[in-house]
N, C-alpha and C positions, 0 to 999 in steps of 0.2 A: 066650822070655824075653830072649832075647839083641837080640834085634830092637828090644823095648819099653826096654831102656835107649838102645841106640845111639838112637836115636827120641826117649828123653828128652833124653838129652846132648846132641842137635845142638840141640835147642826150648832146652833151658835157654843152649847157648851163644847162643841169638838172641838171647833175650832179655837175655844180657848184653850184646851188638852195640848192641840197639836200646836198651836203658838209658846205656851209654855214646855212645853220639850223640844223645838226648834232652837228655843232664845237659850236653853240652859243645857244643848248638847254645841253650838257656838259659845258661852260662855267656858266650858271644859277644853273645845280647841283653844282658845288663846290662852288659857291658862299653859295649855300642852306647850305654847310655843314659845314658854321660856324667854328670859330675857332678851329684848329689841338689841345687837348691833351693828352696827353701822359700819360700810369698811370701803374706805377709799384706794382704788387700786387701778396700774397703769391695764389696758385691754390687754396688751401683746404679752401679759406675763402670767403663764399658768400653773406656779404654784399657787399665784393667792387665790384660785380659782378650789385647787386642792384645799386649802386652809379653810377657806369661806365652806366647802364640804363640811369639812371635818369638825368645823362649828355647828352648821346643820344636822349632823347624825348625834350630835351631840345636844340635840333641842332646842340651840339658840335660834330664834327669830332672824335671817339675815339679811340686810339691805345691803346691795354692793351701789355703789357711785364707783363708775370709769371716768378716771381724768388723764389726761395727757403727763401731767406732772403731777405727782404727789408731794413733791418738797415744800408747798405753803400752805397745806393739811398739818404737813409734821411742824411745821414751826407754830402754826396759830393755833397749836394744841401743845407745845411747849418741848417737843421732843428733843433733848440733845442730839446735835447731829451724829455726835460720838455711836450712839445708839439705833442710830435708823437703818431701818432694812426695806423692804420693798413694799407693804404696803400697812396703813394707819386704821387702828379704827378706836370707834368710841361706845363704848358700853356702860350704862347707868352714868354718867359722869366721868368715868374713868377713861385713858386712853390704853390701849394696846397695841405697840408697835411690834410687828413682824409675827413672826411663827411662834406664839405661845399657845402649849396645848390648855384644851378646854375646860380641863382640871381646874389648871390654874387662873383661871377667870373666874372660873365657880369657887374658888377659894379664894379671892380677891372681893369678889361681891357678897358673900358670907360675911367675911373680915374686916369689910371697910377700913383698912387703914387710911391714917391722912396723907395721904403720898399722888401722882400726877396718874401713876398707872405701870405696866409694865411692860418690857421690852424683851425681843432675843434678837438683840443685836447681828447684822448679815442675816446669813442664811444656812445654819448649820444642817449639814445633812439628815440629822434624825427629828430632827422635829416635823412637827404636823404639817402639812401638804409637801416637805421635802422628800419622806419617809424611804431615809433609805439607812435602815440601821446599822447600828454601832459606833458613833462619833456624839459623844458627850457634852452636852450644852447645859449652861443656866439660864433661868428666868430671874432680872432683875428688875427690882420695886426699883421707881424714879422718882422725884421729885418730891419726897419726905420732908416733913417740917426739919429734921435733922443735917439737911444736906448729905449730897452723895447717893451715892444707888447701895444698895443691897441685893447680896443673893438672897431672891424668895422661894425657888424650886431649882434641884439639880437634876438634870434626866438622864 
């Protein structure tokens, strides 16, 4: 009898070994996987497919939503139309409209500014999932307690 507990007690403490290194190498992947965003985009268009990568290799956590339309995503998250490009997303609170590189989300969620989020208005050539270099874009901060947009990055 004596044998059959020691026997149990060393199994059950494995098992707490290997549950405890299970739970705390799952704790290390979500941490790996970087901020949760969210990104609403039409099916038939694969830059934002590109984009949604380029956030991916870059750590972010990404959910994509396919919708038919994305224009009542951009408005009920406050987008000027001025501003819109092909597809919306939402990070920590903040929105990101169209192709801003990865940098600049991560220096946005850093920086918390009090502002809506930010935007690269169309679809300029060199930005992230467009990547086709040499045509010069900004990334502009929206919705600022100051009103007006600001340049936040020039690429």
């Amino acid at each position: 009898m004596t044998g059959c507990r020691t026997m149990l007690g060393a199994a059950t403490r494995r098992g707490a070994l290997l549950l405890a290194a299970l739970t705390a190498a799952g704790a290390v992947r979500a941490a790996a996987a970087g901020p949760r965003i969210e990104v609403w985009r039409d099916p038939g268009c694969g830059c934002c497919g590109a984009w949604a990568r380029h956030m991916r290799q870059a750590g972010f956590e990404v959910v994509v939503h396919e919708v038919e339309d994305v224009a009542p995503v951009k408005r009920a998250n406050g987008v000027p139309e001025a501003l819109w490009s092909c597809h919306t997303a939402i990070v920590a609170g903040y929105v990101v409209e169209g192709h801003v590189p990865a940098a600049d989300v991560r220096r946005l969620l850093a920086e918390r500014p009090p502002a809506r989020g930010l935007a690269v208005p169309g679809m300029p050539p060199s930005a992230p999932g467009m990547d086709i270099p040499g045509t010069p874009y900004d990334v502009l901060l929206f919705g600022g307690s100051g009103g007006g947009d600001r340049v936040f990055a020039r690429h």
